[in-house]
C-alpha positions as CSV (number, residue, x, y, z in Angstrom):
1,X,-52.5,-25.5,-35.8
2,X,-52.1,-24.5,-32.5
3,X,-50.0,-21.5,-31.8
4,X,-46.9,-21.0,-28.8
5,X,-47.8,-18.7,-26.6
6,X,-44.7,-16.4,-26.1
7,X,-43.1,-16.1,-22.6
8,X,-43.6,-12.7,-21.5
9,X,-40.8,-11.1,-19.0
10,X,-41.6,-9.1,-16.3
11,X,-40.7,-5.5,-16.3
12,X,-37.8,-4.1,-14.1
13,X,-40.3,-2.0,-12.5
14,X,-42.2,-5.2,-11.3
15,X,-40.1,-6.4,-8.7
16,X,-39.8,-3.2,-6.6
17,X,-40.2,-5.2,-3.8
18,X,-38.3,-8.3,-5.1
19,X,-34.4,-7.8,-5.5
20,X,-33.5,-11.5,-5.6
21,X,-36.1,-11.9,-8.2
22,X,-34.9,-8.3,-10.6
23,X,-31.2,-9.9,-10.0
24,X,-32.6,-13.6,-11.3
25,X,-34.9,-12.0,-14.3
26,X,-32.9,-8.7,-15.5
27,X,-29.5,-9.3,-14.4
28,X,-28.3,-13.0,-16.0
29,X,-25.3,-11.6,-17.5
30,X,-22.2,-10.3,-15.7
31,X,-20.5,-7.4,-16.8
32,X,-17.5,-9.9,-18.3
33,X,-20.2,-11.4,-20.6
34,X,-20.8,-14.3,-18.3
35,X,-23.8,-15.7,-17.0
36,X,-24.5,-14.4,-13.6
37,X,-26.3,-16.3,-10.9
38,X,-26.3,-15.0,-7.2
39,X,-24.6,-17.3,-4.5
40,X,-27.1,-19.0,-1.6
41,X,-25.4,-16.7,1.2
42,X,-25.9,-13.5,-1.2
43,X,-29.3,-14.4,-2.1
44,X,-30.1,-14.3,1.3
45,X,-28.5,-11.4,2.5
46,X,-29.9,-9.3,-0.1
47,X,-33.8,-10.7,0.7
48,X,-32.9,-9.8,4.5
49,X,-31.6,-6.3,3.3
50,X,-34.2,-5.4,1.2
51,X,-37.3,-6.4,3.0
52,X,-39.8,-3.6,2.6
53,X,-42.4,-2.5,5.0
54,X,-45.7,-2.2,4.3
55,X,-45.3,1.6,3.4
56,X,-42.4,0.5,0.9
57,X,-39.6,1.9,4.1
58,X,-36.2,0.0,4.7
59,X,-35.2,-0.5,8.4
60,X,-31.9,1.6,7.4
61,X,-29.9,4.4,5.7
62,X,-27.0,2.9,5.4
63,X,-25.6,-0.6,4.5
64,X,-22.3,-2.1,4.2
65,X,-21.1,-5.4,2.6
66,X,-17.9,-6.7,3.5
67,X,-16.6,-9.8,2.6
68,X,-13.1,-11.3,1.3
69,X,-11.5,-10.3,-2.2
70,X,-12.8,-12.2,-5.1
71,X,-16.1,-12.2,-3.8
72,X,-18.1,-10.6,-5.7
73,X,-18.7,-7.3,-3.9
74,X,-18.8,-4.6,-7.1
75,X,-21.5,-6.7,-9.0
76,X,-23.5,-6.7,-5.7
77,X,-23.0,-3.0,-5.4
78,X,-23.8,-2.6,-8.9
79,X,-26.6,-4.6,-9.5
80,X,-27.8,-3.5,-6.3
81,X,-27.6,0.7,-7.6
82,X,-29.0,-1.0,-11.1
83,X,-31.9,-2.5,-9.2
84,X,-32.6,0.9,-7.5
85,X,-32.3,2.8,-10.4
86,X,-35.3,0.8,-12.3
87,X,-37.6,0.0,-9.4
88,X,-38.0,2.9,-6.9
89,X,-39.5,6.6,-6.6
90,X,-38.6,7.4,-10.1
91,X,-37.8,9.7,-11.2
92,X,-35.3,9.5,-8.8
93,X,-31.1,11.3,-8.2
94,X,-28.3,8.4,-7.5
95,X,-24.7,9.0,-7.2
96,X,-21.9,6.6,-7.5
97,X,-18.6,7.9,-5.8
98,X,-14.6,7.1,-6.5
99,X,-12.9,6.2,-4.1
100,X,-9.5,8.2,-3.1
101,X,-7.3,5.4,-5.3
102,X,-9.3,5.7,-8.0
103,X,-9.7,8.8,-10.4
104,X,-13.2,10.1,-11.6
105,X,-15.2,7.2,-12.5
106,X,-15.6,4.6,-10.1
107,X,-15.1,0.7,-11.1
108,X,-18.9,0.6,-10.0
109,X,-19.8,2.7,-11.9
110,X,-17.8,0.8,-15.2
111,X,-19.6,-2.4,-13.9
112,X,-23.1,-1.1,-13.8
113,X,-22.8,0.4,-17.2
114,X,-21.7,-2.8,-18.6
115,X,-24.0,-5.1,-16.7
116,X,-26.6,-2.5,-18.2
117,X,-25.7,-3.1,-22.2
118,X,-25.2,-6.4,-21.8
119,X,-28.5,-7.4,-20.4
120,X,-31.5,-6.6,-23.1
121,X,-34.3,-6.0,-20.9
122,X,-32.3,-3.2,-19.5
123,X,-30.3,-2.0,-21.9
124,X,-34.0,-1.4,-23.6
125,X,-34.5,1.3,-21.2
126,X,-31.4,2.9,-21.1
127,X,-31.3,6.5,-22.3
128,X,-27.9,8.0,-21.8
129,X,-24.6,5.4,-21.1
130,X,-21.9,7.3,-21.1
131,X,-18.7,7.7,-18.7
132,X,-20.5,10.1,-16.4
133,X,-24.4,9.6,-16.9
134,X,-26.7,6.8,-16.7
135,X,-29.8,8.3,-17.6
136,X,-33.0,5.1,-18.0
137,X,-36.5,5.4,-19.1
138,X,-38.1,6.2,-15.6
139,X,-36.3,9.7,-16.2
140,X,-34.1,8.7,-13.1
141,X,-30.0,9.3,-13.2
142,X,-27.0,8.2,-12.3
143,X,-23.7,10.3,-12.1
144,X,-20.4,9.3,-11.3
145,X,-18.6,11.8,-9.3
146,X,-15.1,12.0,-8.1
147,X,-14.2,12.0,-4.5
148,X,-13.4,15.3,-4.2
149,X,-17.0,17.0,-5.6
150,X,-18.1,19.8,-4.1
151,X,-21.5,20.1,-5.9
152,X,-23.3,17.5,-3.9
153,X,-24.4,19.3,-1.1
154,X,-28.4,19.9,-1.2
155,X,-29.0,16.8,-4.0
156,X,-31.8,14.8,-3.1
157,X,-30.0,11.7,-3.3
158,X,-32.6,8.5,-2.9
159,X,-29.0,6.1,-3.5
160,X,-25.6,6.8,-3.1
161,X,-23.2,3.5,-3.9
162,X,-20.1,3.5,-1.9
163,X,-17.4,0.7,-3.2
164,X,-14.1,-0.3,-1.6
165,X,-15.0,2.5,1.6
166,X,-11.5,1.5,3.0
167,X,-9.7,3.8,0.1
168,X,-11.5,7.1,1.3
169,X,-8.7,8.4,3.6
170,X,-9.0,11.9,2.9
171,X,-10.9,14.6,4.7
172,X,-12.8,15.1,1.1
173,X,-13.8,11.9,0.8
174,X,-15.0,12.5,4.4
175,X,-16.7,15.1,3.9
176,X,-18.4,14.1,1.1
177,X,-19.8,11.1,2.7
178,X,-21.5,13.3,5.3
179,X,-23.1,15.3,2.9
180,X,-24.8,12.0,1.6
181,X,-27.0,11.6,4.6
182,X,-30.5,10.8,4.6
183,X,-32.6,12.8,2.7
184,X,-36.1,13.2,4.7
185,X,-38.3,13.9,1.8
186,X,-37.8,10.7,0.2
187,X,-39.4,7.2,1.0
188,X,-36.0,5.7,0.8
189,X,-32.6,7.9,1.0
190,X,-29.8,5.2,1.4
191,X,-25.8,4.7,0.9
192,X,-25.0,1.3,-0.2
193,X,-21.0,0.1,0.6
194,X,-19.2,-2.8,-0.3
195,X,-15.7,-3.1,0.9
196,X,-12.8,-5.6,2.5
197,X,-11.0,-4.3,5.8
198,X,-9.4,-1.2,6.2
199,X,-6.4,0.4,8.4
200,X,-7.0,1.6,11.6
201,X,-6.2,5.3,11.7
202,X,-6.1,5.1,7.8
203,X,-9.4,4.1,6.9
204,X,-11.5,7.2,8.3
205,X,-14.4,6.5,7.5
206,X,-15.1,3.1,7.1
207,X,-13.4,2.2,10.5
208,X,-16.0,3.8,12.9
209,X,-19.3,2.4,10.6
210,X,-17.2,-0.9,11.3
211,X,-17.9,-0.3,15.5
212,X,-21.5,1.2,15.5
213,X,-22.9,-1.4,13.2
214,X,-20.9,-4.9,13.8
215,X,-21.8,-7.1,17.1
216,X,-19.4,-7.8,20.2
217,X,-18.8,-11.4,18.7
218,X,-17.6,-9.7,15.8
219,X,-15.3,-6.7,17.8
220,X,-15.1,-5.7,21.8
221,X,-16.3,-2.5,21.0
222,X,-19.5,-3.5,18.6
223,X,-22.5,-1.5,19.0
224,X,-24.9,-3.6,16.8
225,X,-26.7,-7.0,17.1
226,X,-26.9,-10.0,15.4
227,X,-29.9,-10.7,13.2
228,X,-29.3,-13.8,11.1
229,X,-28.3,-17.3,12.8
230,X,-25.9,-18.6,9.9
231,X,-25.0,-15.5,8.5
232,X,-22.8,-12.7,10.4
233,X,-25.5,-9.9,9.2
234,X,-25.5,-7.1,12.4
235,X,-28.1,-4.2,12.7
236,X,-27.9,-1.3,15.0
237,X,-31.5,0.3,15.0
238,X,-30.3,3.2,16.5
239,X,-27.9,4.4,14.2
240,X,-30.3,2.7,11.0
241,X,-27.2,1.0,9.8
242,X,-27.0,-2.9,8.7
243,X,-23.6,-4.5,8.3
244,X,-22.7,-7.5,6.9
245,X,-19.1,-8.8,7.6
246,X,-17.6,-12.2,6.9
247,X,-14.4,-14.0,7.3
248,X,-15.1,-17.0,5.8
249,X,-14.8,-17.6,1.3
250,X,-18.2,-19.2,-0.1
251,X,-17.5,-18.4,-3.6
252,X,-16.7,-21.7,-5.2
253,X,-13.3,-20.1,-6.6
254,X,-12.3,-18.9,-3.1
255,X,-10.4,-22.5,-2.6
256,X,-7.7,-22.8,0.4
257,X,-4.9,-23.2,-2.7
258,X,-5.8,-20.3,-4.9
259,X,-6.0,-18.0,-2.2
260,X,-2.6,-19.3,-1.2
261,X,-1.3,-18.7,-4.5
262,X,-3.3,-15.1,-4.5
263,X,-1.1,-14.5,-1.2
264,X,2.2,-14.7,-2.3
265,X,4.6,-12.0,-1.9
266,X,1.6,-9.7,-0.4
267,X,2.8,-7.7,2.8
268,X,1.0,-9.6,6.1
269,X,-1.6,-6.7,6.6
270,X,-2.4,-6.8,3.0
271,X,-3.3,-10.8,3.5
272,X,-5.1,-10.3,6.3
273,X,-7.1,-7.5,4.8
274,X,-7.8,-9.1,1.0
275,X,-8.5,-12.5,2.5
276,X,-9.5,-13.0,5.8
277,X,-11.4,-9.1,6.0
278,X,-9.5,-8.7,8.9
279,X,-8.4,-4.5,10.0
280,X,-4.9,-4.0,9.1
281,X,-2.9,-2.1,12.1
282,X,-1.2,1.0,10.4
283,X,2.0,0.5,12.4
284,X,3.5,-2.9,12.2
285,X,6.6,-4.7,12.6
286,X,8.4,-4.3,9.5
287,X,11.7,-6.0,9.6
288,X,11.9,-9.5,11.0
289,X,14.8,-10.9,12.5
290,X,14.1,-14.2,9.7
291,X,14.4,-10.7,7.0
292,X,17.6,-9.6,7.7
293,X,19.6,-13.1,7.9
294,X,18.2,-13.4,4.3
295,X,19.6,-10.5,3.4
296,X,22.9,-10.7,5.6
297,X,26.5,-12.1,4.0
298,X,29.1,-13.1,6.7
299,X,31.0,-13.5,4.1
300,X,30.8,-9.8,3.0
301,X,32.6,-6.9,5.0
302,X,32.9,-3.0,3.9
303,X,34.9,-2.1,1.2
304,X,37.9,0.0,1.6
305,X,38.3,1.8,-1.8
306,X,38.0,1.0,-5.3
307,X,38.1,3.7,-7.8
308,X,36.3,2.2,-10.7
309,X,33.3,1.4,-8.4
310,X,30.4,3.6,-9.2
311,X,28.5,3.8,-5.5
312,X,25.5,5.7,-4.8
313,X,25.1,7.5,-1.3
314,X,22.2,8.2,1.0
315,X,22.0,10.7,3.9
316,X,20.1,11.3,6.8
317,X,21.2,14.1,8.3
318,X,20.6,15.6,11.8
319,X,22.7,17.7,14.1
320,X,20.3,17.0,17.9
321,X,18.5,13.8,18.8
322,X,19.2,11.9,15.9
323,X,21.7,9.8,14.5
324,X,23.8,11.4,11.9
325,X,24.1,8.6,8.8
326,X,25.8,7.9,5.6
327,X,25.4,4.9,3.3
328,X,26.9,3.5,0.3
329,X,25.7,1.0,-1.8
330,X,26.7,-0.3,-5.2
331,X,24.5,-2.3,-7.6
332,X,25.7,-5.9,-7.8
333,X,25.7,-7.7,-11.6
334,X,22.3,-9.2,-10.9
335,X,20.6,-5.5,-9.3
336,X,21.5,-6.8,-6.2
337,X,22.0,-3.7,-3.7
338,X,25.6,-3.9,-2.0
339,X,26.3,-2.1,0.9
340,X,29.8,-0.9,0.8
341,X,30.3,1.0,3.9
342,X,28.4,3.3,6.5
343,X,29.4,6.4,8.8
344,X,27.6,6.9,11.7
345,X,27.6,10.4,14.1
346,X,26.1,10.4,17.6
347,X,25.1,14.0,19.2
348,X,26.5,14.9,22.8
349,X,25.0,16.9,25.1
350,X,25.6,20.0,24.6
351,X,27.7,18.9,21.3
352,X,25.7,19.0,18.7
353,X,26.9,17.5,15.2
354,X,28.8,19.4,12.7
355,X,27.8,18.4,9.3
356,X,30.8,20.4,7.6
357,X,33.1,17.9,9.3
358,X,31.1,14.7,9.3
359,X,29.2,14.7,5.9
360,X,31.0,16.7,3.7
361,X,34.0,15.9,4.3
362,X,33.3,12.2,4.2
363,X,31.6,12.9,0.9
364,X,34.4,14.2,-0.3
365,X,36.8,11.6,0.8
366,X,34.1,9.0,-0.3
367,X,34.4,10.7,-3.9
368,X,38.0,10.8,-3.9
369,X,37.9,6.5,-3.2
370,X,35.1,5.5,-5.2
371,X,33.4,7.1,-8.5
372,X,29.9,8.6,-7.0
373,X,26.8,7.9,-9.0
374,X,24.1,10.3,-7.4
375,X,23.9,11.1,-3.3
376,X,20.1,11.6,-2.2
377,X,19.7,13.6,1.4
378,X,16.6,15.2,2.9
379,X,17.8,18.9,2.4
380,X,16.1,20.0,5.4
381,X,19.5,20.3,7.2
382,X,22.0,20.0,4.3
383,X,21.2,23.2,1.9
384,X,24.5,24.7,2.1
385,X,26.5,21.6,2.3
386,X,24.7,20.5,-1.1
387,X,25.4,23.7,-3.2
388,X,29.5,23.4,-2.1
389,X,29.1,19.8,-3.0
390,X,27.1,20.1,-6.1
391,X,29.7,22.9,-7.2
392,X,32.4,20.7,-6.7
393,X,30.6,18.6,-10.1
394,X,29.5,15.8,-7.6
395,X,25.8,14.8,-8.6
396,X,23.4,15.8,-5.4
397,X,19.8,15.4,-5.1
398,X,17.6,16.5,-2.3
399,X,14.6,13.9,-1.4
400,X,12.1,15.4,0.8
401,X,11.3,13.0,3.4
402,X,7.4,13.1,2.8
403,X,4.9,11.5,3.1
404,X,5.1,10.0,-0.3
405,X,8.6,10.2,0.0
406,X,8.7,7.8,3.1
407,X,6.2,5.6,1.6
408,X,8.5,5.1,-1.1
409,X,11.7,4.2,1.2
410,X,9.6,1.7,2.9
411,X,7.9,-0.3,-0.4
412,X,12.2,0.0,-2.0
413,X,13.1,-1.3,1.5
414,X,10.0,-4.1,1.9
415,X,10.9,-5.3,-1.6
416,X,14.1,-5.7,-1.6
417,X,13.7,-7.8,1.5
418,X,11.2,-9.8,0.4
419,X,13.1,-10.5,-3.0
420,X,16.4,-10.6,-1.3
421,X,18.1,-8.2,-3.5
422,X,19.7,-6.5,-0.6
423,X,23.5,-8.0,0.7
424,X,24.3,-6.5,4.2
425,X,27.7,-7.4,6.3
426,X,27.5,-8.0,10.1
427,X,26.8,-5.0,12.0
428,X,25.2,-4.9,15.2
429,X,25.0,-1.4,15.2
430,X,23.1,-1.8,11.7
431,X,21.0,-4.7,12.9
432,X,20.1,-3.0,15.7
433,X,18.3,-0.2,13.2
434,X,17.0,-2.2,11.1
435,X,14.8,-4.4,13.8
436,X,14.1,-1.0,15.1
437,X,11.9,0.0,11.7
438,X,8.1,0.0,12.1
439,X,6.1,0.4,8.9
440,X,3.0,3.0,8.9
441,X,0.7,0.9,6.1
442,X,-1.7,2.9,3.8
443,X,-3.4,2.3,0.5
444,X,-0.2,3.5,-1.1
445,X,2.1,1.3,0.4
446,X,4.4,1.3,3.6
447,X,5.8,4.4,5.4
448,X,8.9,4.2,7.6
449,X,8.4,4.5,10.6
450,X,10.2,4.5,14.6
451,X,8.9,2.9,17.5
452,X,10.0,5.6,19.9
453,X,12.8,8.6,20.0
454,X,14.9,6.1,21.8
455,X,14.9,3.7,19.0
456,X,17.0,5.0,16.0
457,X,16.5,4.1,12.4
458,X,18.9,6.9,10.8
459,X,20.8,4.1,9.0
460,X,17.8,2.3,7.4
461,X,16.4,6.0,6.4
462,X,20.1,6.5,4.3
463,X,20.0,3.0,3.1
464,X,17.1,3.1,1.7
465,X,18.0,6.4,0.1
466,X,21.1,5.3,-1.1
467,X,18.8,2.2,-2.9
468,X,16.4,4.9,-4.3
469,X,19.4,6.7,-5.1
470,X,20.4,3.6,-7.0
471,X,17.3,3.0,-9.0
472,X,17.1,6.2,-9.8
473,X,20.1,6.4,-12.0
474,X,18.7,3.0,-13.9
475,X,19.3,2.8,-17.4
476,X,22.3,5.5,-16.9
477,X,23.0,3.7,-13.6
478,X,26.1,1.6,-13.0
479,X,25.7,-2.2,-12.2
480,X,28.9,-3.5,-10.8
481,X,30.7,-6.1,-13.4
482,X,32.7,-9.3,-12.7
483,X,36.0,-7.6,-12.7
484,X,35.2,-5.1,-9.6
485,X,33.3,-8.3,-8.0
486,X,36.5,-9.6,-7.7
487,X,38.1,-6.6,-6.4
488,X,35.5,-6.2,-4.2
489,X,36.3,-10.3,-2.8
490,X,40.0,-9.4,-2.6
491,X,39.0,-7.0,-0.1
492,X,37.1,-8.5,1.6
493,X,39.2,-11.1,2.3
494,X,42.4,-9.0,3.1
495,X,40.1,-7.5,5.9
496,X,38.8,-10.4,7.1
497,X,42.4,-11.7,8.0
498,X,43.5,-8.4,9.0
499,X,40.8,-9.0,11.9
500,X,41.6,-12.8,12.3
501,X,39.4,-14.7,9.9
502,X,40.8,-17.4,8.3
503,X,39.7,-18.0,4.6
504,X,41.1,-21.1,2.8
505,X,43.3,-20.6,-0.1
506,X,41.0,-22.7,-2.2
507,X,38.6,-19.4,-1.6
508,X,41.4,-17.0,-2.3
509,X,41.2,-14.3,-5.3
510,X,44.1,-13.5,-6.5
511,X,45.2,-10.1,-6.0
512,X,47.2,-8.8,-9.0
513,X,47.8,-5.3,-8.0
514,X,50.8,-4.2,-7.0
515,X,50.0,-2.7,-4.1
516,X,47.8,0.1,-2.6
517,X,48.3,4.1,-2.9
518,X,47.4,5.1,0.8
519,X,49.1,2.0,2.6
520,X,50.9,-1.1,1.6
521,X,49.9,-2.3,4.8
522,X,46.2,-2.6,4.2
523,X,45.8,-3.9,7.8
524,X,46.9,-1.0,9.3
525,X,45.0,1.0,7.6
526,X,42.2,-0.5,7.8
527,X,42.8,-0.7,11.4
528,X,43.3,3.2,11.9
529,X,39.9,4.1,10.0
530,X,38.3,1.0,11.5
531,X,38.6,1.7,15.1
532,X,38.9,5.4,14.7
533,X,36.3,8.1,14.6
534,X,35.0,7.4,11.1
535,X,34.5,3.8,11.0
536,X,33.8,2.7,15.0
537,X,30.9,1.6,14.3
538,X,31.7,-0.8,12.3
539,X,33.4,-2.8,14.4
């Protein structure tokens, strides 16, 4: 009887000068449980990468793999710091890092544990897998460590794994990656990044690795060379830095229609980032002309007064320079935000703006016409006007315009044009502002922002509060119901003829109130506030 001779595995150890091969023999599952087989482009790029000299030293300190979304970058990164941790100098020190978005444990970190268990010949050698430690055999570890440690400095680091470098936009995370340099007294002392495009000005540290190490095909301003003929793989000896960066999908599930399905209702930087790997500007055009007629009703016009209308209120406030502004909105019966009316207060030379006069006593009046949800202001300017107004029993909240709090007026703003759950009337005045609005992206989202001093986006910063304003008060909040719908369209209409509009009676709402308590002549009323000092710029 002859006997089967078993197939014997190579140890990890073995291929310390093989990646491709540890990746083929010790790395067959993914960390999802699925078989794992590296792509033709990545097999190549990681032979290129890792191609040892003849005393075991790489040609750089520091790589970077960028590539599209979906594409496979934290296995690479993970496998890659796996790899290292089996094959080279053990024992050796590793880090893995967080990112600024994420908290203390990196996703890389998650995915090398996991590909670690699931595969036996490694998980054989595993000493310690727990959320902060990966401890193997070889006596080398790994620790996860947030982007803000301070406890690095003086580690003798032989791999430090770097994913999504675009998020570290603080001056920690800046800091910390500096204090990763080199180490001298090892064979090999590298950081390994994988990452998509940045934002310029956002992206600290990412964006000026992008210029030393990519090619001028690649970027005017590229320092390195290219070193591959089919693959964009760039090298800048100097600086001991390799950079791969590519445009183009090669994973089979990177097809032209699920990435346009993936793109849908992203913000255009965000698209350009996730799947072409294209830089992001931080400031871009925010509000498109296409937007706002999605958004504008020609059928709509401000409302006068109504009583039983629960409207929420934003200010901007400013005495100099600025634009003084006041919105209302109400929420329509399908969340749809309504504007309702605006003020708007221009400094003179020499004249500044009295906000006694212009807000408070317009929030009064506006309280007095309309029942008043919540009203959301920067208190920078309006301290004293909010303790007479909040001893009054009127409900008002200061929202400091920082950073967060700007980032948060421009995602309410973004989305609701996106999702057209904004109705505006004409206003050029209004329109005006709005095409005015530039957007400052970062990883949190979009910050409001102004093209120049000249160019004034006072209304859109009140809007937007009033909309925050708005959501805010959800479940307690008002929505407007079909009854006040209708008084809303009786009013609109009556001003629309009062300014020359005709609207055919098949259109008409039927007005069964008596008549008004200011005016029974609503048109010349409407004229007097219209085209005097409190509503000119509506008209």
């Amino acid at each position: 009887m002859t006997r089967r001779r078993r197939s014997t595995v190579r140890p990890p150890e073995s291929f310390d000068r093989d990646i491709v091969g540890f990746f083929d023999t010790h790395i067959q599952t993914n960390e999802l449980g699925k078989p794992l087989r590296l792509a033709p482009h990545q097999r190549e790029i990681l032979a290129a990468a890792f191609d040892f000299d003849a005393h075991g030293r790489l040609g750089w300190d520091t790589m970077i793999w960028s590539c599209l979304k979906k594409d496979g970058k934290t296995t690479i990164n993970s496998g890659t710091s796996t790899f290292w941790q089996y094959t080279q100098e053990p024992p050796n020190e590793q880090a893995t890092v967080a990112n600024d978005q994420e908290q203390a444990e990196a996703r890389a970190f998650r995915t090398k544990r996991r590909l670690i268990e699931l595969n036996a010949t490694l998980a054989v050698q595993a000493l310690v897998l727990d959320k902060w430690r990966i401890v193997t055999a070889n006596e080398t570890e790994d620790r996860a460590l947030a982007h803000e440690y301070a406890g690095s400095a003086g580690a003798n680091i032989g791999f430090s794994s770097w994913d999504e470098l675009w998020a570290f936009v603080s001056e920690n995370s800046t800091r910390l990656w500096e204090e990763f340099t080199s180490v001298p007294t090892r064979t090999n002392s590298i950081r390994f990044v994988t990452s998509y495009a940045g934002i310029i000005n956002e992206s600290k540290v990412l964006w000026p690795l992008y210029l030393q190490g990519v090619g001028p095909e690649e970027h005017p301003d590229g320092q390195g060379v290219r070193i591959h003929k089919t693959l964009p793989l760039y090298y800048n000896e100097k600086a001991r830095l390799l950079v791969y960066w590519d445009h183009v999908p090669r994973m089979p599930w990177q097809s032209a229609a699920k990435i346009a399905a993936q793109t849908q209702g992203l913000r255009p930087g965000t698209v350009a980032r996730f799947w072409r790997n294209e830089w992001s500007a931080s400031a871009t055009v925010f509000v498109t002309p296409e937007l706002l007629d999605g958004v504008t009703d020609r059928s709509h016009a401000p409302i006068a007064r109504q009583k039983t209308l629960v409207v929420y209120v934003g200010v901007d406030a400013a005495t100099r320079g600025d634009f003084c502004a006041m919105v209302m909105i109400a929420r329509g019966h399908d969340g749809t935000f309504v504007l309702i009316q605006y003020r708007l207060w221009k400094p003179q030379p020499g004249q500044p703006i009295d906000l006694e006069l212009t807000v408070e006593r317009t929030i009064f009046e506006w309280a007095q016409d309309f029942t008043i949800g919540a009203i959301y202001c920067d208190p920078l300017q309006l301290a004293s006007t909010g303790s007479r107004v909040r001893r009054a029993g009127l409900p008002f909240e200061d929202f400091p315009q920082t950073v967060a709090g700007t980032t948060r007026m421009g995602q309410v703003l973004y989305d609701a044009l996106q999702n057209r759950t904004l109705r505006l009337y004409p206003d050029d005045e209004l329109r005006t502002q709005m095409l005015n609005v530039q957007a400052i992206e970062s990883p949190r989202g979009f910050r409001l922002a102004k093209v120049s001093s000249s160019r004034k986006i006072d209304l859109v910063a009140a809007l937007t509060l009033a909309m925050i304003a708005a959501l805010d008060a959800v479940p307690e909040g008002h929505i407007i119901t079909a009854e006040e719908e209708a008084e809303m369209s009786r009013q609109e209409q009556r001003l629309m003829r009062a300014v020359g509009f005709e609207i055919p009676r098949e259109h008409e709402v039927v007005d069964d109130e008596a008549h008004w308590e200011r005016d029974d002549d609503l048109s010349a009323w409407a004229w007097r506030r219209f085209d005097g000092e409190r509503w000119h710029s509506l008209w």
